[in-house]
Short mmCIF file of the C-alpha atoms (twelve columns), coordinates in Angstrom:
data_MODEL
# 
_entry.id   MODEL 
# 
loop_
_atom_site.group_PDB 
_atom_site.id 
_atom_site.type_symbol 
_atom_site.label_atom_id 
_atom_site.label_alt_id 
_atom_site.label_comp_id 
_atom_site.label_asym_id 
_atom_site.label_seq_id 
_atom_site.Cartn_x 
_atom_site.Cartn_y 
_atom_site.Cartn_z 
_atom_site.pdbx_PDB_model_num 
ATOM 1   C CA . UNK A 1   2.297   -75.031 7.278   1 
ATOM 2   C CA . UNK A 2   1.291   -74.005 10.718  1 
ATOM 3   C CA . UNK A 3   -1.134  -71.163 11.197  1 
ATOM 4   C CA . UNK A 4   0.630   -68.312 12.852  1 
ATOM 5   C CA . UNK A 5   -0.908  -67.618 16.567  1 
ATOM 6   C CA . UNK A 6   -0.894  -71.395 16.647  1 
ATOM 7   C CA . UNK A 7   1.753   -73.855 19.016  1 
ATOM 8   C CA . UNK A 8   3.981   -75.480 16.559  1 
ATOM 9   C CA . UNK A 9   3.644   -79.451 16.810  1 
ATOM 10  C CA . UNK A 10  7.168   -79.402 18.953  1 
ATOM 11  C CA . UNK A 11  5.065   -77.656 21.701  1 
ATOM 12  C CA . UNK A 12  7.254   -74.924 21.341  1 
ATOM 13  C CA . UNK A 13  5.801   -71.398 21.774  1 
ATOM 14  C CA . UNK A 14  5.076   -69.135 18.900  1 
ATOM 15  C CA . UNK A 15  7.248   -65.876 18.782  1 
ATOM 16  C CA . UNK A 16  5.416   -63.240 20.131  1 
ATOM 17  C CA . UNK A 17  3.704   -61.128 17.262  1 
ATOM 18  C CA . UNK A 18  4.517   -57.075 18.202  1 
ATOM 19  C CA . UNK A 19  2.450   -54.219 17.145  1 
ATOM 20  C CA . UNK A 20  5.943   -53.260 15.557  1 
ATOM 21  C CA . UNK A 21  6.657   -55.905 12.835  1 
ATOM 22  C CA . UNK A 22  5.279   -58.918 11.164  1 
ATOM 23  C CA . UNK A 23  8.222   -61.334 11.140  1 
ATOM 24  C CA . UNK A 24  8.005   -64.983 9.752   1 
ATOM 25  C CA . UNK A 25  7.971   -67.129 13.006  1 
ATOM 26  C CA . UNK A 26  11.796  -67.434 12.992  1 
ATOM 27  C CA . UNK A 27  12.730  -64.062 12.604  1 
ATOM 28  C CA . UNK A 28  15.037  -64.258 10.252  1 
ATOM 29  C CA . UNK A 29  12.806  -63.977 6.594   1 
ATOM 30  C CA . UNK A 30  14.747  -60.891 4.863   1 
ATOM 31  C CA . UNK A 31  10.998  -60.262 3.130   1 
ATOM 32  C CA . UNK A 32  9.067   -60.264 6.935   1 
ATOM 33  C CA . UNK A 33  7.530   -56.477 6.679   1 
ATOM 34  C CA . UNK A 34  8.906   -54.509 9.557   1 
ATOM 35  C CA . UNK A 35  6.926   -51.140 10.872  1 
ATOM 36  C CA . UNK A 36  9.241   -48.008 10.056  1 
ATOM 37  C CA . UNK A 37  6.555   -45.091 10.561  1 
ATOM 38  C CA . UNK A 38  3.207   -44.956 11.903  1 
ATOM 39  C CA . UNK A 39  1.217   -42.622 10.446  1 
ATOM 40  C CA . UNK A 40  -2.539  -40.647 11.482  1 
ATOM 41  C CA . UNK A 41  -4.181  -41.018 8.547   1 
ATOM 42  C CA . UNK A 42  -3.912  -43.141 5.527   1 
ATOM 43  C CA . UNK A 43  -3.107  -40.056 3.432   1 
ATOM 44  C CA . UNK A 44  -0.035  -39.152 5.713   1 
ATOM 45  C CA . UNK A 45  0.709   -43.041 5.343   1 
ATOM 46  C CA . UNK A 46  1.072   -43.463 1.607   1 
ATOM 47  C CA . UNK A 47  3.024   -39.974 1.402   1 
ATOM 48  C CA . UNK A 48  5.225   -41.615 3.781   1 
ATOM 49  C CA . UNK A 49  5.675   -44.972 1.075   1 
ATOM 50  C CA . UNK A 50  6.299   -42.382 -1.588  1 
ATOM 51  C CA . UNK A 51  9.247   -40.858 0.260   1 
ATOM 52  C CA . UNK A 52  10.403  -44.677 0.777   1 
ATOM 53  C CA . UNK A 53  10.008  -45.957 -3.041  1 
ATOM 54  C CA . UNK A 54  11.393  -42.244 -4.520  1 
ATOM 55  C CA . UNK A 55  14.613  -43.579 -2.399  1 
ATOM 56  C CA . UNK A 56  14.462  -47.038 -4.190  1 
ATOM 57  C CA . UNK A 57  12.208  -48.764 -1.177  1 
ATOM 58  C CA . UNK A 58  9.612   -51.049 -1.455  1 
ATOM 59  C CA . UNK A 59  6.754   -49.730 1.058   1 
ATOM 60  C CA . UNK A 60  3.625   -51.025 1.876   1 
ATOM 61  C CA . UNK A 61  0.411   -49.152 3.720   1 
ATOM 62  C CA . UNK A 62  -1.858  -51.572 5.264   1 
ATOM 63  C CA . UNK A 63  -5.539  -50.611 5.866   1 
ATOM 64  C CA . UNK A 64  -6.002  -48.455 9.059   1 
ATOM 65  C CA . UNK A 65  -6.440  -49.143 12.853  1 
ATOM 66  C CA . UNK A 66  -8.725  -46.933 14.662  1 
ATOM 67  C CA . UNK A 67  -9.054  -46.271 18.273  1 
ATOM 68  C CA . UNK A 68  -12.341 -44.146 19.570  1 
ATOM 69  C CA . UNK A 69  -11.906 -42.414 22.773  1 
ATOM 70  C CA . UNK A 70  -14.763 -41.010 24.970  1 
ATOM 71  C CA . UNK A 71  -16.461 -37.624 23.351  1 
ATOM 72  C CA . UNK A 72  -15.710 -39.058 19.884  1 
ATOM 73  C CA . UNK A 73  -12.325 -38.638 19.316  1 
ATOM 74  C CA . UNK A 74  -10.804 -41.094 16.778  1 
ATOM 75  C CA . UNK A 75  -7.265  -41.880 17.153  1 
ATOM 76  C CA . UNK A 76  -5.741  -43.557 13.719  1 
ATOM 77  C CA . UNK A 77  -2.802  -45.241 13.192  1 
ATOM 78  C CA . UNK A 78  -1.418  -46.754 9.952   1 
ATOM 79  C CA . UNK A 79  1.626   -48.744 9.691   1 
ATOM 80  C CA . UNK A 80  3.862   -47.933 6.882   1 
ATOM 81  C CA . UNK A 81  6.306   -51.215 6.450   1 
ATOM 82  C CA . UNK A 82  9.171   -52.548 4.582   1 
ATOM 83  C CA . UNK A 83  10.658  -55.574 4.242   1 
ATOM 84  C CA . UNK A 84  13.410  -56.754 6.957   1 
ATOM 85  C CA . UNK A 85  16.595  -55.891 4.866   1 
ATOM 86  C CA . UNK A 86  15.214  -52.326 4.100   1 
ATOM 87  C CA . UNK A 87  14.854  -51.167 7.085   1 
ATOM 88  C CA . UNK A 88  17.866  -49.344 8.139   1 
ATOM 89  C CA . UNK A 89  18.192  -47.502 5.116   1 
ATOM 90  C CA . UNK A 90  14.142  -46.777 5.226   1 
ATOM 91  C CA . UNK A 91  14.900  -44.970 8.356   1 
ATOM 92  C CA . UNK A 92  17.882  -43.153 6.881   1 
ATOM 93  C CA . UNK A 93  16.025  -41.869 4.116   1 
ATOM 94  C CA . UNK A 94  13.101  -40.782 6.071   1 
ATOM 95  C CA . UNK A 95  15.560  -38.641 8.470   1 
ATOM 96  C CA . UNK A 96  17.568  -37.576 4.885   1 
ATOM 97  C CA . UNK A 97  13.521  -36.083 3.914   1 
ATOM 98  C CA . UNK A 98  12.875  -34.073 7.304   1 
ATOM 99  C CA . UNK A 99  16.111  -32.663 6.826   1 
ATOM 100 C CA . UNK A 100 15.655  -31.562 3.827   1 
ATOM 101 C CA . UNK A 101 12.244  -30.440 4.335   1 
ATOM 102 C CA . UNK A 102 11.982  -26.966 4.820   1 
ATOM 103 C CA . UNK A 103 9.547   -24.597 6.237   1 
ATOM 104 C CA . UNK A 104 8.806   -21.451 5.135   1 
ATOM 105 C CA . UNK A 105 8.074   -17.974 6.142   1 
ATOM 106 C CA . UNK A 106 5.789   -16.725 3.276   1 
ATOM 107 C CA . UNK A 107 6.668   -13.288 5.102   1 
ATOM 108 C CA . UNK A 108 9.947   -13.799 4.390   1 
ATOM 109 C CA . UNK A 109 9.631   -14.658 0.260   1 
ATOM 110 C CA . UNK A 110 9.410   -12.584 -2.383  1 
ATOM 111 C CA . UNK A 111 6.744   -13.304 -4.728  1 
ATOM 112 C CA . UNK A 112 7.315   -9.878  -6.558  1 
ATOM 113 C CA . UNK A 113 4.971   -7.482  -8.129  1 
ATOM 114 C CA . UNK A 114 1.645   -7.778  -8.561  1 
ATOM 115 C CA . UNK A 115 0.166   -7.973  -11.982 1 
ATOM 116 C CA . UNK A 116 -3.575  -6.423  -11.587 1 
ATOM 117 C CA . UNK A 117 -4.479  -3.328  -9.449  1 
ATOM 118 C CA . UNK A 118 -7.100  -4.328  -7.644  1 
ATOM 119 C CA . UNK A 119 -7.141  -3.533  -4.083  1 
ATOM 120 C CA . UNK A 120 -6.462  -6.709  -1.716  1 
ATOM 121 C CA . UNK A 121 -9.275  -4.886  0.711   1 
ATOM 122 C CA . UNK A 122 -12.047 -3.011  0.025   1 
ATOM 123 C CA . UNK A 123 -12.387 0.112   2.108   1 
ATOM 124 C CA . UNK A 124 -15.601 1.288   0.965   1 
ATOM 125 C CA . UNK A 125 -17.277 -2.343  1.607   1 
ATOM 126 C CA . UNK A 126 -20.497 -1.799  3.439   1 
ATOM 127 C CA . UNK A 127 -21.035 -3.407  6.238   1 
ATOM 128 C CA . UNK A 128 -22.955 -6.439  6.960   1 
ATOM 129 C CA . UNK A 129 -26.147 -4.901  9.577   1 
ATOM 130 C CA . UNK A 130 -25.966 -1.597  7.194   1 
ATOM 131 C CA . UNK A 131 -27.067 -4.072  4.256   1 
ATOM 132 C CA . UNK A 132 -30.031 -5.573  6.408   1 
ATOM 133 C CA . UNK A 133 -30.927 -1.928  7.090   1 
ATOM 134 C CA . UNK A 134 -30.555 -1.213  3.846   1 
ATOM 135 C CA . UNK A 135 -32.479 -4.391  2.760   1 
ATOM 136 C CA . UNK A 136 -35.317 -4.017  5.083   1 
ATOM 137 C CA . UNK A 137 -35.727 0.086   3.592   1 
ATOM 138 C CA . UNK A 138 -36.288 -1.199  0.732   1 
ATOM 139 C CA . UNK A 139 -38.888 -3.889  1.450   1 
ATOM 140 C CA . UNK A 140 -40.770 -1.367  3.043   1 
ATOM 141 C CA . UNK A 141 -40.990 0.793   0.403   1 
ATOM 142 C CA . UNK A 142 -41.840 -1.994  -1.870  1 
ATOM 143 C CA . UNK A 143 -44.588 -2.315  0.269   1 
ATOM 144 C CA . UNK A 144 -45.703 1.163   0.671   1 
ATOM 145 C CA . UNK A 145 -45.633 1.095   -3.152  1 
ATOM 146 C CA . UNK A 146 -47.555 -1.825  -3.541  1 
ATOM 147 C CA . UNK A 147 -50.168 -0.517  -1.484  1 
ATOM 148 C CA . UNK A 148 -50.310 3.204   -3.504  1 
ATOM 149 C CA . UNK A 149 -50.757 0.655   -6.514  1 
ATOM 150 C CA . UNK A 150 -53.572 -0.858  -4.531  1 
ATOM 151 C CA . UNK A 151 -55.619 1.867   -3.968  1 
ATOM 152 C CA . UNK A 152 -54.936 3.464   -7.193  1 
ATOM 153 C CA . UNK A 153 -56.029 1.033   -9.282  1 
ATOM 154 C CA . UNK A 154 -58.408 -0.906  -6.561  1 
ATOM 155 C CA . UNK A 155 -58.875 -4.454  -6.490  1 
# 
């Protein structure tokens, strides 16, 4: 068997290998993995493979190639594949999810009454610099007190 980014004894050239799918070198293998969604992260990519084998659809994540751009950025992608013959109706049931997919407006639903009575914000909550007042106050007069002590009692 001949290596795959090697010439073929005939001389012949190699079929070109594509970011897009890992076919056999003649193309025609039914059970070549094809790329039907790239995805940013490997998370997004296996939640992608569930929505493929929930629909009867044998999907594959493979590892993760990065990219790093100047200032750090990190650009994934993961290719989510399935084999040759699946492909069309991979597609089909990845459009059939985003349609189905909806997004909500948690103004919009009713979650109904609530159960406890305690308020969602407190408006007697003091705030933040009047509890460093409040805290520094208070180490003074821990000081003032411990000095009283001092000279009450001497050393």
């Amino acid at each position: 068997m001949t290596p795959p980014h090697t010439t073929p004894p005939d001389n012949s050239p190699s079929p070109p290998r594509d970011e897009q799918s890992f076919m056999a070198p003649d193309g025609d293998d039914p059970d070549a993995l094809q790329t039907v969604a790239q995805a940013e992260s490997e998370f997004e990519a296996h939640t992608i493979a569930t929505v493929l084998k929930e629909a009867g659809i044998d999907a594959y994540v493979f590892g993760q190639l990065s990219h790093t751009m100047p200032m750090g950025k990190v650009f994934t992608q993961v290719p989510v594949q399935v084999k040759a013959d699946d492909v069309e109706r991979a597609q089909e049931a990845l459009q059939q999810r985003q349609e189905d997919s909806v997004d909500l407006d948690w103004d919009e639903v009713d979650v109904g009454e609530r159960e406890d009575h305690i308020p969602l914000s407190s408006e007697q909550a003091i705030p933040a610099f009047m509890k460093v007042i409040i805290f520094f106050i208070i180490l003074a007069l821990g000081a003032l007190l411990f000095q009283f002590v001092l000279q009450l009692f001497g050393p």
